[in-house]
Structure formats: structure tokens, C-alpha cells
KOLDRENPA-626251 format. One record per residue (C-alpha): x, y, z; residue in three letters. Coordinates in steps of 0.001 Angstrom, whole numbers, plus 500000, padded with zeros to 6 digits. Each point is the difference from the previous one (the first is absolute). Example, Ala and Ser with C-alpha at 12.3 -4.5 7.8 and 13.67 -1.06 7.14 Angstrom:
REM KOLDRENPA-626251
512300495500507800Ala
501370503440499340Ser
***
This chain:
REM KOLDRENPA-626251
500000500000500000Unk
502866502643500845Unk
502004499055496458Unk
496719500879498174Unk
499245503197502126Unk
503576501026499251Unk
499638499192496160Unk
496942502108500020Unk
502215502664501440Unk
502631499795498047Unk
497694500213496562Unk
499086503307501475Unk
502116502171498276Unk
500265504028499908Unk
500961502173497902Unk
502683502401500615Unk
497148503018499764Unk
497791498160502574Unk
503008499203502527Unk
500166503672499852Unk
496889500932500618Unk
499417497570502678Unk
503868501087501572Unk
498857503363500554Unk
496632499580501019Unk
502157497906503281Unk
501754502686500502Unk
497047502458499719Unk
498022497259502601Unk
503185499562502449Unk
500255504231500162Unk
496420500005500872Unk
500269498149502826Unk
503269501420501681Unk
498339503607499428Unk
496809498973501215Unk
502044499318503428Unk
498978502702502918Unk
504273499864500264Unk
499745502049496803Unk
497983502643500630Unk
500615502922503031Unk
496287499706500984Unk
501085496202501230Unk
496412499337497714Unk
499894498096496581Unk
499418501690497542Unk
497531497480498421Unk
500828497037497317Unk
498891502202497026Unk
501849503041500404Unk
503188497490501317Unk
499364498659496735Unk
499654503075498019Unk
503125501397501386Unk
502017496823499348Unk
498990500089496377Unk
500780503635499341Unk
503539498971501897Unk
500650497025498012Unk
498437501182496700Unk
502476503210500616Unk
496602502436499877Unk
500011502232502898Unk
496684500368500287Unk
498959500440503924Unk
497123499880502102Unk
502021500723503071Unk
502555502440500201Unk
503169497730500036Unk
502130502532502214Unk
497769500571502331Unk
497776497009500495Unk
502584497115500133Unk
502619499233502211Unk
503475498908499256Unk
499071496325499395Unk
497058501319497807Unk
502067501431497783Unk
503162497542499709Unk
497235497875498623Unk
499091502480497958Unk
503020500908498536Unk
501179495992500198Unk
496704499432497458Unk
501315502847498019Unk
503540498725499128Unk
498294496286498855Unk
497660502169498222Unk
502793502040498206Unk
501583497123499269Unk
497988497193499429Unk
499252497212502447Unk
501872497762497889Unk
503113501933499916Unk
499439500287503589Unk
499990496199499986Unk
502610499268497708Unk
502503502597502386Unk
499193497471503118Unk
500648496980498007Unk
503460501854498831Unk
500556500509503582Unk
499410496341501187Unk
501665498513497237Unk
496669498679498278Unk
500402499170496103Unk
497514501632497671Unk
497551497259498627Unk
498941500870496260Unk
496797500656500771Unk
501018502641502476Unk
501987501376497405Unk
497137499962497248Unk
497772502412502821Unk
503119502394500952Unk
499654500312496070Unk
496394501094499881Unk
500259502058502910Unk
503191501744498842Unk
498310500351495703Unk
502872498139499103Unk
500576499305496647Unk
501490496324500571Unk
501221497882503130Unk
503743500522499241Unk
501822501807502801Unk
496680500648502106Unk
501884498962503401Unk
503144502271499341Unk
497172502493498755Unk
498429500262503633Unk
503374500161501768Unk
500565503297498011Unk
496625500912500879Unk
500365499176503960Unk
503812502318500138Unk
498566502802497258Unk
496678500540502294Unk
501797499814503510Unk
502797502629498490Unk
497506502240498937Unk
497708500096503090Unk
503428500179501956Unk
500963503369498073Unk
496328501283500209Unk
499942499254503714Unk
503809501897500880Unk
498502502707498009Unk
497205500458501532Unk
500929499450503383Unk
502411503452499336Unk
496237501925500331Unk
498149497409502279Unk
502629499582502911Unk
500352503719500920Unk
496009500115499726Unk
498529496735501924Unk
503231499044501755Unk
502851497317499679Unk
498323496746500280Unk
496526501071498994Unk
501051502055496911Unk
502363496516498958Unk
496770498475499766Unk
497778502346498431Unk
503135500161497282Unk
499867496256499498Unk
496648499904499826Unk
499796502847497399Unk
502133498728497909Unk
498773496252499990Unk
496637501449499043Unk
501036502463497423Unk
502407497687498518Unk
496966497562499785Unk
497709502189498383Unk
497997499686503726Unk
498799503296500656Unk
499911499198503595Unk
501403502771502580Unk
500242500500503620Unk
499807503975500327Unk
496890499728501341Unk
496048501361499595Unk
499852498567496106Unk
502084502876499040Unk
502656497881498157Unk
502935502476498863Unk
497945503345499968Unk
502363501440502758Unk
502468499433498075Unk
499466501717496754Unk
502720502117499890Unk
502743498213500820Unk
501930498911497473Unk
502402496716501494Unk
496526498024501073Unk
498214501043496762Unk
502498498716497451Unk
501376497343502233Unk
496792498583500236Unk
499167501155496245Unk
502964497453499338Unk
498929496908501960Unk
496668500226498229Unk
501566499819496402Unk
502675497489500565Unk
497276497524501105Unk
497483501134497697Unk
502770499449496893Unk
499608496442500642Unk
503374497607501564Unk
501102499022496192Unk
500146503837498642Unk
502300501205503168Unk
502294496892499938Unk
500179500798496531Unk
501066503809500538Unk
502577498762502666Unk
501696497507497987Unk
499755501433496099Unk
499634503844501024Unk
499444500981496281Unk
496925500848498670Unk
500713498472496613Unk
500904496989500960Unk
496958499169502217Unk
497343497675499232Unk
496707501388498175Unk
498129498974503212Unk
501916502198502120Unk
500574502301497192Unk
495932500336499632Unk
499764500447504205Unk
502653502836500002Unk
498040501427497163Unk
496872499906501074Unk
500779500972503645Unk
502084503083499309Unk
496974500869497914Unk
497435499354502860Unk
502321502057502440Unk
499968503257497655Unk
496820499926498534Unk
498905499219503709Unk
502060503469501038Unk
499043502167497998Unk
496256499456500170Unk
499697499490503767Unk
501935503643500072Unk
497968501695497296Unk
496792498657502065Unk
501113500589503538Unk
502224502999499680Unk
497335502212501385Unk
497655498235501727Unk
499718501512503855Unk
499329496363501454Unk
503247498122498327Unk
503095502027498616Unk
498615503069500107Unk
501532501365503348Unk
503495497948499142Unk
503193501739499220Unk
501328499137496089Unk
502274497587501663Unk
496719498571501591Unk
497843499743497081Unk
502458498596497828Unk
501019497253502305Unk
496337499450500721Unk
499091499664496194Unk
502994497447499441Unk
498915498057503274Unk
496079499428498932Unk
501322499543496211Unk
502175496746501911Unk
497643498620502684Unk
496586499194497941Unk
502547497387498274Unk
498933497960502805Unk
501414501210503179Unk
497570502113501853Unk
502024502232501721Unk
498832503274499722Unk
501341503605500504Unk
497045501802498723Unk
496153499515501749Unk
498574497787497004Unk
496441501014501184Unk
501084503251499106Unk
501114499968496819Unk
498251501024497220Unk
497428498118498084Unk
502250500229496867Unk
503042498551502414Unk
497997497655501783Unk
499166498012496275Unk
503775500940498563Unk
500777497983503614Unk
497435496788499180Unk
501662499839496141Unk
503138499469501511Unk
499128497336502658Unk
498508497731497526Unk
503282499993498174Unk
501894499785503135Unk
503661499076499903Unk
502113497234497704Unk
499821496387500451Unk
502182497446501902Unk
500259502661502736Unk
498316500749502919Unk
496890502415498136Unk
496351499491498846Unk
497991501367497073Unk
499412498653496375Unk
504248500698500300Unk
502038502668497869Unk
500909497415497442Unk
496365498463499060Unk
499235503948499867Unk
502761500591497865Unk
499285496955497831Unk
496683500939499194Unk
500827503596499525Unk
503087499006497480Unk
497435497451498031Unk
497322502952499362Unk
503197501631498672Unk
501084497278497681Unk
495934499727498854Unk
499658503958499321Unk
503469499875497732Unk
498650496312498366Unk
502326497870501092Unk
499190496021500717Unk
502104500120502668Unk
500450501644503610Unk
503931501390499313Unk
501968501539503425Unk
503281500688499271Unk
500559498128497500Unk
498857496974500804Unk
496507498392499198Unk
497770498793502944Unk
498232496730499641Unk
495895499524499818Unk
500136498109503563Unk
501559503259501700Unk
497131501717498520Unk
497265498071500571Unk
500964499385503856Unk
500021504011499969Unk
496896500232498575Unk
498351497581502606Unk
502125501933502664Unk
497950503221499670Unk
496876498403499359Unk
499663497597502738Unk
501315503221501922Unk
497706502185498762Unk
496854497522500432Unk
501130499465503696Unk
500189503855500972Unk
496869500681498464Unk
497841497055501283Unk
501722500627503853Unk
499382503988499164Unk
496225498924499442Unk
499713497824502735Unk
501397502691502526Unk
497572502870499159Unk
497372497378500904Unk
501002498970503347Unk
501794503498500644Unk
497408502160500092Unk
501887503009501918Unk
502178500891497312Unk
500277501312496399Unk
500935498028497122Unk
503573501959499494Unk
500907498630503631Unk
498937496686499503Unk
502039499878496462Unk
503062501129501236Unk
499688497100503027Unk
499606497357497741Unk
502955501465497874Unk
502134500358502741Unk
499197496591500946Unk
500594498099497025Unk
503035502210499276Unk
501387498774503731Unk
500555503801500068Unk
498498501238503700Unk
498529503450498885Unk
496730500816501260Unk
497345502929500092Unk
499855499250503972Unk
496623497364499552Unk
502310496643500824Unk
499132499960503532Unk
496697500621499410Unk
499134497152497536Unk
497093497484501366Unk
501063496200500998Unk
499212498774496314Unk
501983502870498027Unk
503266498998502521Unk
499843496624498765Unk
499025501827495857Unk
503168501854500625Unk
502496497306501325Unk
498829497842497224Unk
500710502659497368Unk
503599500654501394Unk
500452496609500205Unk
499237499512496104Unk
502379503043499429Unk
502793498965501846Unk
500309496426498121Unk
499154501484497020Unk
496398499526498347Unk
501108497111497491Unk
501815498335502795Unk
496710499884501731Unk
498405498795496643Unk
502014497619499340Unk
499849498191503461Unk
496465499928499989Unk
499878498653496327Unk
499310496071499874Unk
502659499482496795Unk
502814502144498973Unk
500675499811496247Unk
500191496345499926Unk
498556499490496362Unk
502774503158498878Unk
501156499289496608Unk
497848496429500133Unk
497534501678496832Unk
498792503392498938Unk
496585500772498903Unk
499496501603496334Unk
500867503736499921Unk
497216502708498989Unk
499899503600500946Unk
497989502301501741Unk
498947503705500020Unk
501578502090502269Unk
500423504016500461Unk
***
């Protein structure tokens, strides 16, 4: 009886989308419960298994979305958990995994291999373990600079012990795309504004994770443009454009408004406008009040968190490069070419087609959780409950200030949606399809066209 239960067991197989999927929603779970703890909160009370669980997600899924003020209502061990969920967040749980099994001396099975390829958008299997080594030294380095930096500003302000921590913690959650802060009373960096050390130090955290591991191992080791590959060629691209379009708009639309950048110095508003041009790219960190900002600023802000940052990184969104892919094939159509060309080389019809499905199934899901939300959030406008949902799906952590208000059911709307945008919306696809391309290339139906346009 055992050797058949263990056959059954064994013909159970998963694939590598749906051990991710399943690997983070432990994670999520096993946050829950530690936060839900009356250790973790200063009121000795729990919290309650919902917004434990909403809180974990946003940490894990790298959001920053809060219903509690994470400064002020947790206490120490609330928030090493917190910032514990956000590093496996940032970096996967299965990089996570393979850094223990490093450490123990565990050997990588294949299949363990074929997942840290899925999670990581890997190309092909070759090199994946040396791959997450770089990725393990490159993101400790990096938080390690952010944190010395930051503890130059935070040490003389909070103390020596206390402003060590807040520095850490800063910089893990920047670096991670997080959005998560400790200054306390949901003000995030607002204090802050005008100083420029914390605004670009944290400005850089957010786009070295949000470039995606492969693109900065790439700039460390080649360190010339032109001999970069097109995917990191495409990311630097399409980022740099993000970043200055991003600028210059946020400036032209905030430069005078009372409530924002209006009473800032030019040193002020022009750190300001670079800061909210970075953090919709999924970080959340904000040194403006976003339920301030124009209504003009406030949709600018929910274009760029459904692109969100690059992929194989630590962002959310659609990503820069399935923008950029689309954007570059309209190109290639309007001059009547067959093919998508960037930089000289020709992309092929899969690339395309996964983009395609990208922004639709991303599209579909923002607009059916958007619906659903003005139905069982009846307090607020439609603009508010947009920007939630993109913010969630984008794992970016900007809000309008309606997060801790949401009912019971639009917590659990909201943790699902960052949870989708976090793994990515195929991913999720994928792991809940029955059959992945198992008939591919097997026979292919006649060919006739249709009318579109």
C-alpha cells in the first residue's frame, strides 16, 4: 500500500511555474503567521490573520502597500520579519533556497535548476547555479553601499544603533523595489525631499534592482555599451527613456502646484521630479504626497507602474522590455517591415507573441480587479481605486491614502492582484493551465486571414 501511495506521488509532477507559485504562496502563509503574533505588534494584540496576510504579501511580493503604519505599529521582531520576507521576495524564494543549499553543501538537482531558470527568465539552464552566486554577492554589495550611505544621514538623526538599522532596512527595501520605510506616520521619504545623499542613494538602489540581476552583471563585467546583449541593450534603452520622459513631465506638472513642489527650492523640485520619475517603477517610496499630485500626475504615475521595471530583477509591471518590444514592433509595422528589427538584429515571433499575451492578460486583470473594487469599495472614486490596483499589480506601493481603509474582501482583491504582479501574469497563467504546449510543432491547422484595423 505505501509503494503505490508513493508511486501516486511521485507521478505528481509540477511544473517549474507552479513550484513557483506554490513556493511563494509558503512564504506568503509562513509571514502571516509570525506577523499575526501579538510579539509583533507594540499593542501586544494581533493584528488579525487577514491583514497578517495582507502585509506578508505586499512584503514578499515587494509591494509596499500598508494597512498599518510599519514604523510605528510594529515592533522590532515585526519588522525583521518584515524586512526578512522582503529580501526572499527581492530575490526569489528559490534563490533564497539555492544560497542555503550552497551553504550546506547540497548539490543542485536538475529540476531545481529548471525552476531557478523560470524564476530568474533565463534563456537556458547553462550556468544558472554560478548565475545565482553572482546574484547573492551583486545584491548584498549593493544593499551594503546603500546602507553605509545612508547611515552618513540616518546615524546623526535617529542615533547609532537605531539609525544602523533604519539604514539596513532602507536599503534592503529600496534595493528590492519594497517601498517599505520606517520614518513613521505613512509619510515614507516626504521629510526628506530635499536632501540630496538619501534621494539619489535610494534613487540608485531602486534602479539597480529594477534593471534586472543579468543587465548589472552584465555592466560590471563587459562595461561597454556596444558590446552588451540586445536584452540589456533594450533595458538600458528603455529605462533611461522612462527616467527622462518620467522627469520632465512630473516637473512640467508639479512645478507649481502649492500641495507638492510648489513651496520647494529648485534643488527641491528637481530632485523631487527625478525621485517620483524612479519610484512608480515599482518601489513605492515616495518624496512627494501622491494624494496630492495632480490629476494629470496621478495617471502619468499609473502609466508608469504598469510598465514597472526590467525583468530578472527584483520589479513588477508588464516590464521595460515587453514595453519596449511592443513599442519597437508598431515601429517595424508603420515602416512595413515583416520583422521586429532592434539594433540590428531581428526578434523572433515567440518573443512577440509572449509580449502580446503579457499586456493583455495584464490589462484584462487590472481592469476586471478595477471593476470588482468600485463594487465592494463604495467610499471611494474610481481614480483611487485604479491607481490601487495598478500599484498592486505593478508591486509598486503608491497609494491615494484608501489602503487601510479597504473592506475584508478588497484586502484579500488586493493581495491577490500583487500576488499575480509579482510572479508575473503569464507565470500565473501558465501554472494554472492543465497542458503547456505539448502538441507544439505536432501539426498546424490551414492558414486564412482575418480583418483587422
Amino acid at each position: 500500500m505505501i509503494k503505490i501511495d508513493r508511486m501516486r506521488l511521485n507521478d505528481v509532477k509540477l511544473n517549474p511555474a507552479q513550484i513557483l507559485v506554490l513556493g511563494f504562496a509558503a512564504v506568503i502563509f509562513i509571514g502571516a503567521i509570525l506577523l499575526n503574533l501579538p510579539i509583533a505588534t507594540k499593542t501586544g494584540e494581533s493584528i488579525g490573520f487577514i491583514n497578517a496576510l495582507f502585509t506578508s504579501t505586499s512584503a514578499v511580493c515587494v509591494t509596499g502597500l500598508v494597512v498599518v503604519d510599519t514604523g510605528t505599529y510594529w515592533t522590532v521582531f515585526g519588522q525583521v520579519i518584515i524586512l526578512l520576507l522582503i529580501q526572499i521576495g527581492g530575490l526569489g524564494f528559490m534563490t533564497m533556497a539555492t544560497f542555503m543549499a550552497l551553504i550546506f553543501g547540497r548539490r543542485i538537482s536538475l529540476r531545481e535548476r529548471l525552476v531557478m531558470q523560470e524564476a530568474l527568465n533565463q534563456f537556458n539552464i547553462e550556468g544558472i547555479v554560478r548565475l545565482t552566486q553572482y546574484i547573492l554577492i551583486t545584491t548584498f554589495t549593493i544593499e551594503g553601499i546603500g546602507a553605509i550611505l545612508l547611515s552618513i544621514k540616518f546615524i546623526p538623526i535617529y542615533g547609532l544603533w537605531k539609525g544602523i538599522g533604519y539604514s539596513i532596512f532602507h536599503a534592503i527595501s529600496a534595493f528590492c523595489n519594497a517601498g517599505f520605510d520606517l520614518i513613521g506616520d505613512f509619510r515614507s521619504l516626504v521629510p526628506f525631499a530635499n536632501d540630496a545623499l538619501i534621494n539619489l542613494t535610494v534613487c540608485f538602489l531602486i534602479v539597480a534592482g529594477g534593471l534586472g540581476y543579468t543587465v548589472v552583471l552584465e555592466i560590471l563585467q563587459k562595461r561597454n555599451f556596444k558590446k552588451f546583449s540586445l536584452h540589456s541593450k533594450v533595458v538600458l534603452v528603455a529605462t533611461a527613456s522612462l527616467l527622462f520622459i518620467g522627469f520632465i513631465v512630473i516637473l512640467a506638472l508639479e512645478y507649481s502646484n502649492p500641495n507638492t513642489m510648489g513651496t520647494l527650492p529648485l534643488k527641491g523640485k528637481l530632485l523631487s521630479a527625478f525621485f517620483h520619475s524612479v519610484t512608480p517603477r515599482t518601489a513605492g517610496f515616495n518624496t512627494l504626497p501622491t494624494d496630492q499630485l495632480t490629476m494629470a500626475a496621478i495617471f502619468f504615475t499609473i502609466v508608469l507602474m504598469f510598465i514597472g521595471g526590467s525583468p530578472a530583477g527584483t520589479a513588477g509591471g508588464v516590464k521595460t522590455t515587453t514595453a519596449g518590444v511592443l513599442i519597437w514592433t508598431i515601429i517595424s509595422e508603420i515602416r512595413g517591415k515583416e520583422d521586429t528589427e532592434i539594433f540590428h538584429r531581428r526578434l523572433p515571433r515567440e518573443i512577440m507573441s509572449r509580449s502580446l499575451a503579457i499586456i493583455g492578460i495584464a490589462m484584462a486583470l487590472v481592469m476586471i480587479v478595477t471593476m470588482i473594487l468600485t463594487i465592494t469599495e463604495k467610499g471611494h472614486g474610481f481614480l483611487e481605486i485604479f491607481f490601487e490596483t495598478t500599484s498592486a499589480f505593478g508591486t509598486v506601493g503608491l497609494s491615494l491614502g484608501i489602503t487601510s481603509q479597504l473592506t475584508l474582501l478588497g484586502k484579500i482583491i488586493i493581495s491577490l492582484t500583487m500576488f499575480a504582479g509579482r510572479l508575473g501574469p503569464l507565470t500565473v497563467a501558465l501554472a494554472l493551465a492543465s497542458q503547456q504546449r505539448k502538441n507544439k510543432g505536432v501539426y498546424k491547422y490551414p492558414e486564412e486571414k482575418v480583418i483587422v484595423g
